[in-house]
SERO-4910 file (N, C-alpha, C, O; in steps of 0.05 Angstrom, whole numbers):
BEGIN
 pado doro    nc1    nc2    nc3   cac1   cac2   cac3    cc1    cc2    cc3    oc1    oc2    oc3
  Unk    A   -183  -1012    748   -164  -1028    734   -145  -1011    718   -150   -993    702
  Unk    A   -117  -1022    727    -96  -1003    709    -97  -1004    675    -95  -1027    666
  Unk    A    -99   -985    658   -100   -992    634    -66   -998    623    -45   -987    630
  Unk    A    -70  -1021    599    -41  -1016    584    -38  -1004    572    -56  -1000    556
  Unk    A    -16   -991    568     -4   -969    555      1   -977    527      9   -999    519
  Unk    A     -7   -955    511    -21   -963    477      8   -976    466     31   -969    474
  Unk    A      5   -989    452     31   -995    426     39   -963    413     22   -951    399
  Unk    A     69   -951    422     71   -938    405     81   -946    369     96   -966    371
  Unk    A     77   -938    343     88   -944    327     98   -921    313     87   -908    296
  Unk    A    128   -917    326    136   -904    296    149   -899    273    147   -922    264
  Unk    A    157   -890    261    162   -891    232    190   -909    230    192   -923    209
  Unk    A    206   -911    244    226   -936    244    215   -962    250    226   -984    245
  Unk    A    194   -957    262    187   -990    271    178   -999    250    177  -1024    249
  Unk    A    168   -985    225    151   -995    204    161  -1011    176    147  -1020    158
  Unk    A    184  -1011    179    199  -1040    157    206  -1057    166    209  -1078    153
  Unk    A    209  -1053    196    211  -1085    223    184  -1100    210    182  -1119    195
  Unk    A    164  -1084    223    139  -1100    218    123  -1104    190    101  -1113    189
  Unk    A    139  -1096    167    118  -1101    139    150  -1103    124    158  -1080    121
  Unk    A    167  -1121    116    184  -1125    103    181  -1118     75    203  -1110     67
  Unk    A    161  -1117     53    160  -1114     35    147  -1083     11    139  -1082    -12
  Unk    A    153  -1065     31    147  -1034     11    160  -1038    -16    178  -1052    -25
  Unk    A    147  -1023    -24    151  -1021    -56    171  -1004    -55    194  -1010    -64
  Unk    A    166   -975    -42    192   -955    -39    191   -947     -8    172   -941      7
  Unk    A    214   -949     -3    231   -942     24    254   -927     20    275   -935     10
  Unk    A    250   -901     30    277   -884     39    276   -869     58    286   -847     61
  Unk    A    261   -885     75    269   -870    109    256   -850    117    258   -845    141
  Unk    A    239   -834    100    229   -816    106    186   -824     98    165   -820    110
  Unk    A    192   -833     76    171   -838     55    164   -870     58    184   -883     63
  Unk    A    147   -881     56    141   -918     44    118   -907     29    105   -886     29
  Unk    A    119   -931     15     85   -941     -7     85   -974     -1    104   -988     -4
  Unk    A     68   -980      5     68  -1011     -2     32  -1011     -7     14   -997      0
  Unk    A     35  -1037    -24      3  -1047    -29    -10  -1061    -15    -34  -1055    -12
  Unk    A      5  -1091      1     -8  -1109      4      0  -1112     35     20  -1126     41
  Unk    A    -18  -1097     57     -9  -1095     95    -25  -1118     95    -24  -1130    116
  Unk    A    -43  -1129     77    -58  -1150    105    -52  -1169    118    -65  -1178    136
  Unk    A    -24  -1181    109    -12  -1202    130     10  -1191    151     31  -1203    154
  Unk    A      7  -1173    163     20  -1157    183     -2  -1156    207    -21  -1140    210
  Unk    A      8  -1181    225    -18  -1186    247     -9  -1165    265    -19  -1165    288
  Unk    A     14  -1142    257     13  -1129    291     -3  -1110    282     -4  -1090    297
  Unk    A    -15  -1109    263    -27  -1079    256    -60  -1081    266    -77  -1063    269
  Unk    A    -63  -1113    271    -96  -1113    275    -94  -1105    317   -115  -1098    327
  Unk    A    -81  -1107    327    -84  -1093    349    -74  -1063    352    -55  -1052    339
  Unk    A    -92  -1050    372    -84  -1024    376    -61  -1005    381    -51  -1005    403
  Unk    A    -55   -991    365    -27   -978    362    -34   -940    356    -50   -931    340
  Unk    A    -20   -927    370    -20   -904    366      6   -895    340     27   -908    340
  Unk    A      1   -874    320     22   -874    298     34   -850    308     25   -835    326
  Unk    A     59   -847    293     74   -822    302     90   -812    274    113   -803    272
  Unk    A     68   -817    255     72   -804    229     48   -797    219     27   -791    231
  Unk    A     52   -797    189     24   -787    181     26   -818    156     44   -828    142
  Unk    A      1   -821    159     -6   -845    124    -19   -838    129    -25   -823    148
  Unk    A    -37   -852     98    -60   -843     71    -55   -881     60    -37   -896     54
  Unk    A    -85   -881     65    -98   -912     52   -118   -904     33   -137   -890     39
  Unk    A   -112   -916      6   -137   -916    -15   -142   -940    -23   -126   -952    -37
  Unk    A   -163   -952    -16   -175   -974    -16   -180   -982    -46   -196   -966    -57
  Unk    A   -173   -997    -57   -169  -1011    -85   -191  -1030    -95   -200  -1031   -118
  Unk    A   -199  -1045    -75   -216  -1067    -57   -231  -1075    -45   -236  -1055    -31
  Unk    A   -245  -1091    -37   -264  -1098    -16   -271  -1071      8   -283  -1049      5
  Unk    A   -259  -1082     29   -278  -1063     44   -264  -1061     72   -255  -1082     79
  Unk    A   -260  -1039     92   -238  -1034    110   -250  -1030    139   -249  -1006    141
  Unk    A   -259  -1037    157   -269  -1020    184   -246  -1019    201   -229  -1036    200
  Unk    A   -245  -1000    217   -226   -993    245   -240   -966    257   -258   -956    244
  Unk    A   -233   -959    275   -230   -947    297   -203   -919    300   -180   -921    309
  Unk    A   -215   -896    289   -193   -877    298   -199   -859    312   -219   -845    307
  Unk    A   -185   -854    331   -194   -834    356   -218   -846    367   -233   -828    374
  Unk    A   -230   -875    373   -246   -877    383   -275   -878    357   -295   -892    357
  Unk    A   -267   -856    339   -289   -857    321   -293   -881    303   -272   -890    294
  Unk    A   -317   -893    294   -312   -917    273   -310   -916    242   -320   -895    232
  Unk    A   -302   -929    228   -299   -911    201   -301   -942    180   -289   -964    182
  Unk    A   -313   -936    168   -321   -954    140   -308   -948    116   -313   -927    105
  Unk    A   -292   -964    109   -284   -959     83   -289   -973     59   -282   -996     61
  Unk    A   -299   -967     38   -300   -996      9   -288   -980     -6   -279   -959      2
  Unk    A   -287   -992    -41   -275   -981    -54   -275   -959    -65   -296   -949    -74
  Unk    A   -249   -948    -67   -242   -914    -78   -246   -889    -56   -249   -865    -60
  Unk    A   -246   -905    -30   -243   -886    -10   -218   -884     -4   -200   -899    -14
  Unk    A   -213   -861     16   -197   -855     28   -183   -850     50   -182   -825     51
  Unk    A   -172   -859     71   -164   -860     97   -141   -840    101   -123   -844     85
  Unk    A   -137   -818    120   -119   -797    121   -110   -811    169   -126   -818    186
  Unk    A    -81   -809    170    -87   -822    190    -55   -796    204    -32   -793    197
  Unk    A    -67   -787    220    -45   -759    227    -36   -777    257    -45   -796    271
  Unk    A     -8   -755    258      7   -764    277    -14   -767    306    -35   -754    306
  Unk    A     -7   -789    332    -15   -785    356    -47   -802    344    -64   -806    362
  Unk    A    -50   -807    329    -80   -819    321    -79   -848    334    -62   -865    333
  Unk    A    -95   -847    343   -101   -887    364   -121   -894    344   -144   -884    341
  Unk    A   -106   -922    326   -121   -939    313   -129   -975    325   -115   -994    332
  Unk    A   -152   -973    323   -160   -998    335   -179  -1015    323   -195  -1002    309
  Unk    A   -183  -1044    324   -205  -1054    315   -209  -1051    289   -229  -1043    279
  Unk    A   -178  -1061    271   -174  -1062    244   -194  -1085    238   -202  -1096    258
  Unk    A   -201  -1094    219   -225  -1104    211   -228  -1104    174   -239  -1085    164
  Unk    A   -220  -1123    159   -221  -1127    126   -235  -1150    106   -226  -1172    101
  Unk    A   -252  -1143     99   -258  -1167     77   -241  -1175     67   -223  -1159     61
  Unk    A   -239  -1213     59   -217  -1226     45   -210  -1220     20   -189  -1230     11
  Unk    A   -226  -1202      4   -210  -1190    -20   -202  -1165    -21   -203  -1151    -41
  Unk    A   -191  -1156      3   -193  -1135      2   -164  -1120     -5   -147  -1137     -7
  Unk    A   -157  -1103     -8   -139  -1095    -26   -127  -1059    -26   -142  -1040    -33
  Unk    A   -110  -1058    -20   -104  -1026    -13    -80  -1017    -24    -65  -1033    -35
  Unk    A    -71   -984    -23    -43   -964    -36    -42   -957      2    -62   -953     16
  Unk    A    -20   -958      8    -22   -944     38     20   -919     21     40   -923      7
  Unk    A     11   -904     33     31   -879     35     36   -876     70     21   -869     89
  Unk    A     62   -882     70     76   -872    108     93   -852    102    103   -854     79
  Unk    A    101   -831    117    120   -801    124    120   -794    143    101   -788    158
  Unk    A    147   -794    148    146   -778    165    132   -746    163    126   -737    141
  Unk    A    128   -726    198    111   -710    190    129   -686    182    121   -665    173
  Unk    A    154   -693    186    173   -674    182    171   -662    143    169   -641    129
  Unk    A    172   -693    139    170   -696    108    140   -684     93    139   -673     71
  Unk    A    119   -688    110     85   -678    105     91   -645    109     71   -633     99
  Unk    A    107   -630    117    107   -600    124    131   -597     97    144   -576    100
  Unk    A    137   -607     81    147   -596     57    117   -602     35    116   -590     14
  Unk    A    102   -615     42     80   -613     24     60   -587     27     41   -581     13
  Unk    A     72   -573     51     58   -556     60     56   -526     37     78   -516     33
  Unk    A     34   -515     26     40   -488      8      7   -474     14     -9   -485     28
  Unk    A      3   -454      3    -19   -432     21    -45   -441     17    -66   -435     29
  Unk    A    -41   -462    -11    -68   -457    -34    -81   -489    -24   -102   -501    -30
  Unk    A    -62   -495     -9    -72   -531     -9    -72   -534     27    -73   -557     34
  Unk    A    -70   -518     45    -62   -509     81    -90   -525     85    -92   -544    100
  Unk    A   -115   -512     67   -143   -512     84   -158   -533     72   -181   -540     76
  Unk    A   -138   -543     57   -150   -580     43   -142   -591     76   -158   -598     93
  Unk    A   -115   -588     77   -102   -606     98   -121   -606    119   -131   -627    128
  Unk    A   -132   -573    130   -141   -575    163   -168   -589    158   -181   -601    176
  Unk    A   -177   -587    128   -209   -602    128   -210   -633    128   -230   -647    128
  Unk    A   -182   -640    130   -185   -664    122   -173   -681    148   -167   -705    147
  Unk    A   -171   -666    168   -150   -670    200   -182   -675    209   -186   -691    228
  Unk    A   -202   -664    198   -222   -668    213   -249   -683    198   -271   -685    209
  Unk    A   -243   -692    177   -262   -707    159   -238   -729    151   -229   -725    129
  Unk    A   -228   -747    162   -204   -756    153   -209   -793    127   -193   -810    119
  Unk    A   -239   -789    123   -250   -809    105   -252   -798     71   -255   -774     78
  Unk    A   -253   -797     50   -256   -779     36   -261   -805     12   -244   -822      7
  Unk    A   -284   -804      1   -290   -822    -30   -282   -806    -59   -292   -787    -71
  Unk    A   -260   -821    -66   -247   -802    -92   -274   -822   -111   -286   -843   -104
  Unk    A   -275   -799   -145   -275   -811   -174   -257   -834   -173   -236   -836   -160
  Unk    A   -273   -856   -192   -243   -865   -209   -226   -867   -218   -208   -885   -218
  Unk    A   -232   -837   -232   -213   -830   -245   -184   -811   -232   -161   -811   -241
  Unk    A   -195   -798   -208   -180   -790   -184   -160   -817   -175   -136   -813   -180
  Unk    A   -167   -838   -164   -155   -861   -159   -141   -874   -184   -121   -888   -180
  Unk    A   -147   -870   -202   -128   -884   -237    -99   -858   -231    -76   -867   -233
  Unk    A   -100   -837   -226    -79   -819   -223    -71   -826   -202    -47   -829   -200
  Unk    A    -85   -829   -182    -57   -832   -153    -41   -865   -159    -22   -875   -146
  Unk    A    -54   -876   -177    -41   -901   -180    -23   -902   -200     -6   -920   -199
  Unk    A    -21   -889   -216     -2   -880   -243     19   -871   -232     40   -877   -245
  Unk    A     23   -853   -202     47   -842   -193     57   -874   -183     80   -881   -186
  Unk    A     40   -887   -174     45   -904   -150     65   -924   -160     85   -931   -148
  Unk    A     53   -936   -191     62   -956   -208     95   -937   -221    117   -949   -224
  Unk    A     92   -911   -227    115   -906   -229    136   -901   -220    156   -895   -234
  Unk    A    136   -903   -188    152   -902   -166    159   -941   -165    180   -953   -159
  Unk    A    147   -946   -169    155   -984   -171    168   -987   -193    185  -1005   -193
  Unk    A    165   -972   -218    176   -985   -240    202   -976   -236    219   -992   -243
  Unk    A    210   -955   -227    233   -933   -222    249   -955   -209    272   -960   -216
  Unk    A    236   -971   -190    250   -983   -165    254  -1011   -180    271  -1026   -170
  Unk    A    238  -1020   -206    249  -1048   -212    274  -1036   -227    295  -1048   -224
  Unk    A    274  -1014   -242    287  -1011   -266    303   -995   -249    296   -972   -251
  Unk    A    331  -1001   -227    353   -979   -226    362   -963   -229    364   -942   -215
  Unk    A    372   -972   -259    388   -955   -284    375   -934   -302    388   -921   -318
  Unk    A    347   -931   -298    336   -918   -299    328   -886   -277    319   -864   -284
  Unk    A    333   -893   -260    330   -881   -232    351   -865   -232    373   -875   -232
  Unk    A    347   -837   -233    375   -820   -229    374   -804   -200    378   -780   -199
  Unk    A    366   -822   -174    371   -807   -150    352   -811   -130    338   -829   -138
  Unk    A    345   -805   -111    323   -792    -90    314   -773    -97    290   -773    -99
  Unk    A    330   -750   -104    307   -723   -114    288   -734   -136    264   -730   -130
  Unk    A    292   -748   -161    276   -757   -176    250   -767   -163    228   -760   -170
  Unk    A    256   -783   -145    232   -800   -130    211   -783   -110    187   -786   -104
  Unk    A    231   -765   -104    216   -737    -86    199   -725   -103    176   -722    -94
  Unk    A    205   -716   -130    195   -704   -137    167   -720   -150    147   -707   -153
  Unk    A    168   -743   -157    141   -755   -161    130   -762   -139    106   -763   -144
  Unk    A    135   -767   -115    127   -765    -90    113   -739    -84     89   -742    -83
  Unk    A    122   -713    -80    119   -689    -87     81   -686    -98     59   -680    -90
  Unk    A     99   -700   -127     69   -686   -151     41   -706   -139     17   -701   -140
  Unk    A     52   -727   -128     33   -750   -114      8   -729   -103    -16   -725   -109
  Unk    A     29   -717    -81     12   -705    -53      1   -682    -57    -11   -670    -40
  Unk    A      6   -672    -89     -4   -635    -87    -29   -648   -104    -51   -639   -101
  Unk    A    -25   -672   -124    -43   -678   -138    -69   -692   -117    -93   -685   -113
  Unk    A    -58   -705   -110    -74   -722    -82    -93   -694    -70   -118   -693    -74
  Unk    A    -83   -683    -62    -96   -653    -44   -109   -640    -58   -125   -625    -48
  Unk    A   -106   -641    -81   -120   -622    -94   -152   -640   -115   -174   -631   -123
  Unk    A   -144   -657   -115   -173   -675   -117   -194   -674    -89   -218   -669    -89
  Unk    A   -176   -681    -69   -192   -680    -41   -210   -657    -44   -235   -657    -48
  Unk    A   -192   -633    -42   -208   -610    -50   -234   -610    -66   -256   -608    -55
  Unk    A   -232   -611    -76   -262   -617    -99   -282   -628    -84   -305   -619    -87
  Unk    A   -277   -650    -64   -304   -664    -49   -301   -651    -25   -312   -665     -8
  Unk    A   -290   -628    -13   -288   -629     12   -311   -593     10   -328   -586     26
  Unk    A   -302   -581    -11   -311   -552    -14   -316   -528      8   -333   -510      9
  Unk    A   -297   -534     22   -292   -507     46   -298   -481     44   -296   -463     60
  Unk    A   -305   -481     15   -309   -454     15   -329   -432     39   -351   -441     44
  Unk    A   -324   -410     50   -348   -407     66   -347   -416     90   -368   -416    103
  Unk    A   -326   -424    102   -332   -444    122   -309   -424    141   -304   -432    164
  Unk    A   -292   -397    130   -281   -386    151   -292   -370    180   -281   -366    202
  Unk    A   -326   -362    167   -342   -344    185   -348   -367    212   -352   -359    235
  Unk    A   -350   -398    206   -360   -420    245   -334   -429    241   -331   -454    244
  Unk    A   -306   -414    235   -294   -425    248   -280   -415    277   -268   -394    278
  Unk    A   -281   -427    294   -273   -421    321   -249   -402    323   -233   -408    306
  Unk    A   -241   -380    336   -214   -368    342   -193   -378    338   -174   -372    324
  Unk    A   -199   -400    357   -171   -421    362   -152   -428    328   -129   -425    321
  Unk    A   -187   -443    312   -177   -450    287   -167   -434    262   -157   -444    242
  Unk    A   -171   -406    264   -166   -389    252   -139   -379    255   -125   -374    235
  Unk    A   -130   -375    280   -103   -363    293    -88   -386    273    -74   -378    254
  Unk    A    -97   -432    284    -79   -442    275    -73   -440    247    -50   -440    236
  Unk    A   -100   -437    232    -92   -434    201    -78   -417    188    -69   -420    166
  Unk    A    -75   -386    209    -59   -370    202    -27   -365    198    -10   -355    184
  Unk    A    -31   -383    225     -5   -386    236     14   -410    211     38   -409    205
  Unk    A     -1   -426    204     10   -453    185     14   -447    166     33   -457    155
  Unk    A     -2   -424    149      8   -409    128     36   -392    132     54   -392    116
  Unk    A     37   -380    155     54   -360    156     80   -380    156    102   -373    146
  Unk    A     76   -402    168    107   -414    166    109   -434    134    130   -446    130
  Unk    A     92   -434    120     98   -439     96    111   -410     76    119   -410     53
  Unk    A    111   -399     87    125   -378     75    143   -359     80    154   -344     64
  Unk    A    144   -361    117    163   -347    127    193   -369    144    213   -359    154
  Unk    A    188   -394    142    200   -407    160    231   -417    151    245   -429    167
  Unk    A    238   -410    128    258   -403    115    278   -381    125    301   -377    117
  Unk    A    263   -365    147    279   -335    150    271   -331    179    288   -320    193
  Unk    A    249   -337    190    236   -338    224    224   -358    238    202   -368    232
  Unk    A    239   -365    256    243   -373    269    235   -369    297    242   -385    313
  Unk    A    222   -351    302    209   -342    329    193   -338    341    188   -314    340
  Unk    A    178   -352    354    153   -353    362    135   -330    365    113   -327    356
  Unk    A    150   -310    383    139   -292    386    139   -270    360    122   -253    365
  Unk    A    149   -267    342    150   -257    320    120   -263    301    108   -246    288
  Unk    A    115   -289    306     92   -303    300     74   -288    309     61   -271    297
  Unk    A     75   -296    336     54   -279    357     36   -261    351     11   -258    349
  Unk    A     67   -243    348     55   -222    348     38   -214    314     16   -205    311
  Unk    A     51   -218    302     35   -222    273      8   -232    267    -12   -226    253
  Unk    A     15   -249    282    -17   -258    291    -36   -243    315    -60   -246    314
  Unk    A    -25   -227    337    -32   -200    350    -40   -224    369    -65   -224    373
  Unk    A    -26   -244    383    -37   -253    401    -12   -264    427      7   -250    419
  Unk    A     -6   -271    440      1   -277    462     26   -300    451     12   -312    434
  Unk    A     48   -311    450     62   -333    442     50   -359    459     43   -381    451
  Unk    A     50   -344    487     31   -367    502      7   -382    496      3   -405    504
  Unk    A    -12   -363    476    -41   -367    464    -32   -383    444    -42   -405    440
  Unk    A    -13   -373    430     -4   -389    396      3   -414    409    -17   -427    404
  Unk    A     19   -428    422     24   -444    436      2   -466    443      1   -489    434
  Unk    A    -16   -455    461    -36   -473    470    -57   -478    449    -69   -499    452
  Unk    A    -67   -458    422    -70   -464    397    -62   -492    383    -75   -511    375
  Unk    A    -36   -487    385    -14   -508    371    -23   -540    377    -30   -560    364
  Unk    A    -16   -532    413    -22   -552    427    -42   -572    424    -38   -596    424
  Unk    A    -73   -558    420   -105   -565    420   -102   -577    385   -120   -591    375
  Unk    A    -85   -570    373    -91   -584    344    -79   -594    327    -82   -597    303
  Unk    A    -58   -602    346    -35   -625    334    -16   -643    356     -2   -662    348
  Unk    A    -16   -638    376      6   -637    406     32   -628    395     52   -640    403
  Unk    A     35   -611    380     59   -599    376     58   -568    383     39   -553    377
  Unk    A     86   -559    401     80   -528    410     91   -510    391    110   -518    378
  Unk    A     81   -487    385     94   -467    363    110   -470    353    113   -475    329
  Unk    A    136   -466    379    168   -478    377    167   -504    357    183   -505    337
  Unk    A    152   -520    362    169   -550    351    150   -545    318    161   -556    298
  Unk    A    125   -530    313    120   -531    288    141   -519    279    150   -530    259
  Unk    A    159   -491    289    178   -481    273    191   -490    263    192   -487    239
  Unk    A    212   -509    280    236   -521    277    218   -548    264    232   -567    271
  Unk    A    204   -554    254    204   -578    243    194   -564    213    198   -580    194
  Unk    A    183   -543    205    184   -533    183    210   -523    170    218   -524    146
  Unk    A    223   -511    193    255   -511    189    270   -532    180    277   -530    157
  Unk    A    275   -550    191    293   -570    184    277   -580    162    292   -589    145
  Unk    A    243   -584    152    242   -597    131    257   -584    106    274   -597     93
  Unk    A    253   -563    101    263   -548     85    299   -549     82    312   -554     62
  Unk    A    309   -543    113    348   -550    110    346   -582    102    361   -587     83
  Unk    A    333   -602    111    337   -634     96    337   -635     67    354   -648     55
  Unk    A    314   -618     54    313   -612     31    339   -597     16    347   -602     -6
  Unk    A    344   -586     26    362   -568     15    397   -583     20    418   -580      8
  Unk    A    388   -595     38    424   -613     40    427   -635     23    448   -644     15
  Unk    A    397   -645     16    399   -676     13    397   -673    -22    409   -689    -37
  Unk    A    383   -654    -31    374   -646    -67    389   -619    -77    387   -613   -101
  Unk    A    398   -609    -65    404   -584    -75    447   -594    -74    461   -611    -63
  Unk    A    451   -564    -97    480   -565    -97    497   -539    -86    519   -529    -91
  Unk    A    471   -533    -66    487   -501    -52    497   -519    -24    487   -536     -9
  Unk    A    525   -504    -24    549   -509      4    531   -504     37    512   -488     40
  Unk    A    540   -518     52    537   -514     79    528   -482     82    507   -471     90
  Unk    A    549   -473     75    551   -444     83    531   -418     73    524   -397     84
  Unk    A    525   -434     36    508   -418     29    475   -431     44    459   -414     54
  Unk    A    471   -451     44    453   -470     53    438   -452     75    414   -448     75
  Unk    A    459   -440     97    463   -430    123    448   -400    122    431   -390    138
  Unk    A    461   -389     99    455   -357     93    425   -359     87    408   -349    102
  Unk    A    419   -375     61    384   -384     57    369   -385     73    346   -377     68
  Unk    A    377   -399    104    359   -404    124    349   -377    142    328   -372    154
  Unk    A    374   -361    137    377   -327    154    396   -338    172    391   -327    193
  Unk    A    420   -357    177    425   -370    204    447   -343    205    454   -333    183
  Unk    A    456   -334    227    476   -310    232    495   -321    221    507   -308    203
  Unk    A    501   -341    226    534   -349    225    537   -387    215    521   -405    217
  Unk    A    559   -387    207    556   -418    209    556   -438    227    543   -459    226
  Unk    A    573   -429    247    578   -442    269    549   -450    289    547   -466    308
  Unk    A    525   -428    277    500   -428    293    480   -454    278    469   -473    288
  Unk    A    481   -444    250    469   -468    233    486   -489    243    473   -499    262
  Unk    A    509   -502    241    514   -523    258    506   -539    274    502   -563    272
  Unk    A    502   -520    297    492   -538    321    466   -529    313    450   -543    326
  Unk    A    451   -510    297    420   -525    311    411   -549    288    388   -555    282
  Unk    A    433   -560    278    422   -576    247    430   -600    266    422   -621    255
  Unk    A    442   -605    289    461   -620    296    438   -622    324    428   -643    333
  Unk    A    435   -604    330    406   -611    358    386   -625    356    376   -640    372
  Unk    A    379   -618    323    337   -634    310    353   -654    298    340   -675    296
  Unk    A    380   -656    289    390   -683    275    402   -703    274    402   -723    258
  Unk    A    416   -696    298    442   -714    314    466   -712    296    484   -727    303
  Unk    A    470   -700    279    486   -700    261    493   -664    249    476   -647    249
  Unk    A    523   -661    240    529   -639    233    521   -636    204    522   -655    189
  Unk    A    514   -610    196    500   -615    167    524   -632    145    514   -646    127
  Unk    A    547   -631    147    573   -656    123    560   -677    130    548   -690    112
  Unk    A    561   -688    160    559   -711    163    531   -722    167    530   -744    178
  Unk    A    503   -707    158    476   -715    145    478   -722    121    467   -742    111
  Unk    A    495   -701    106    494   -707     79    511   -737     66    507   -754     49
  Unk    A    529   -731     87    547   -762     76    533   -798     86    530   -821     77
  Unk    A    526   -783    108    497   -814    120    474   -818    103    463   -840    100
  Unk    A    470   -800     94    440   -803     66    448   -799     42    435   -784     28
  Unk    A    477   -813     31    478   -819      5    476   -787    -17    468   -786    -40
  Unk    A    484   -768      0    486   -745    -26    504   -740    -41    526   -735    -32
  Unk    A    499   -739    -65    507   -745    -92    512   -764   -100    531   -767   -115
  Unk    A    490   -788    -86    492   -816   -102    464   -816   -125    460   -835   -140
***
């Protein structure tokens, strides 16, 4: 029997189907209350990354096949390419859900918080304190009040940046229950190369750009880095580059007050004409006319 082909969902489809986020800017949502969104109780593959903290009653579904229980003050981490099925909620039940794009999740990316992330790609349930959950809700309620109160609101970078403190704070509680310490001696080749490799573009991807440069830094094959890549995200070297790249140029076009040109030099790009088109390849758009479509300097 032929199977159907999964629901894809991604990150544009997701204000079609839940009209009411608290904050929406295209890159980012928060909303509280998904349970009357009947397309979400059939099976859908995501092509972003969310985070559910259960407020409430009590959550079951199905990710990757695996089954997962949730009640209150847990935590749900749900990565790109993930097949969720067999959503399942008690009637009081009650949730914080966070959506991003993953472009946007690789600016959360820094050296000290890399090996929260990979522990948590693979333990993706996590039971915070109370008092852990009273803080991720304090950002949450202040990103709503921002959004009732306008005139108060001086921008997107403002909202980034409590968005921002959300996810380093978020990560860094995880940490505490997850305790990796020790855990680099069973880890496999494969996972070691990737963790090396994810650091290195948190700190070099500003200036390199080249796979094999990687590679070789890592003393292995671009082909090997590659099929690495492949086995632990479906993204190839190449596309983690350029998507650590452009998070960083989005950042820098959309919050910052340095010119195209200096913008260009920051990145290492040779020339301008080169930053151009490759801002214009990952964006559909030339870097003026990103900045003027996303409201910069409103």
């Amino acid at each position: 029997m032929k199977q159907r082909p999964i629901t894809q969902l991604d990150l544009h489809d997701v204000p079609q189907v839940y009209h009411n986020f608290k904050y929406n800017d295209g890159e980012v949502f928060f909303a509280d209350n998904i349970t009357s969104v009947p397309g979400l109780m059939k099976q859908f593959q995501v092509n972003f990354i969310a985070y559910v903290m259960v407020l409430q009653g009590e959550l079951s579904l199905d990710v990757n096949g695996i089954q997962h229980h949730l009640d209150k003050n847990s935590s749900l981490f749900v990565d790109r390419k993930m097949v969720i099925d067999g959503i399942e909620h008690s009637d009081d039940f009650r949730c914080m859900i966070c959506v991003m794009s993953s472009d946007m999740g690789f600016s959360f990316f820094n050296k000290s918080l890399l090996q929260s992330i990979m522990h948590i790609m693979a333990n993706p349930v996590i039971k915070l304190e109370q008092n852990e959950v009273d803080l991720m809700m304090k950002y949450y309620d202040l990103l709503v009040f921002k959004m009732d109160y306008p005139e108060l609101n001086f921008g997107r970078e403002t909202m980034r940046d409590i968005i921002r403190c959300f996810a380093y704070d978020l990560l860094s509680n995880i940490n505490k229950h997850l305790h990796p310490e020790g855990d680099e001696d069973i880890l496999r080749q494969g996972d070691r190369i990737f963790r090396r490799f994810m650091m290195l573009l948190t700190e070099h991807a500003h200036v390199n750009r080249s796979v094999k440069s990687y590679a070789d830094e890592l003393c292995v094959s671009p082909k090997y880095l590659t099929s690495v890549c492949r086995k632990h995200g479906d993204y190839t070297a190449s596309e983690l580059i350029a998507n650590a790249v452009m998070s960083r140029i989005k950042q820098l076009l959309l919050y910052s007050d340095m010119s195209i040109k200096e913008i260009a030099n920051d990145m290492g790009f040779e020339n301008l004409s080169f930053f151009g088109k490759y801002v214009k390849k990952h964006l559909g758009l030339s870097p003026n006319h990103y900045r003027k479509a996303n409201g910069y300097g409103k």
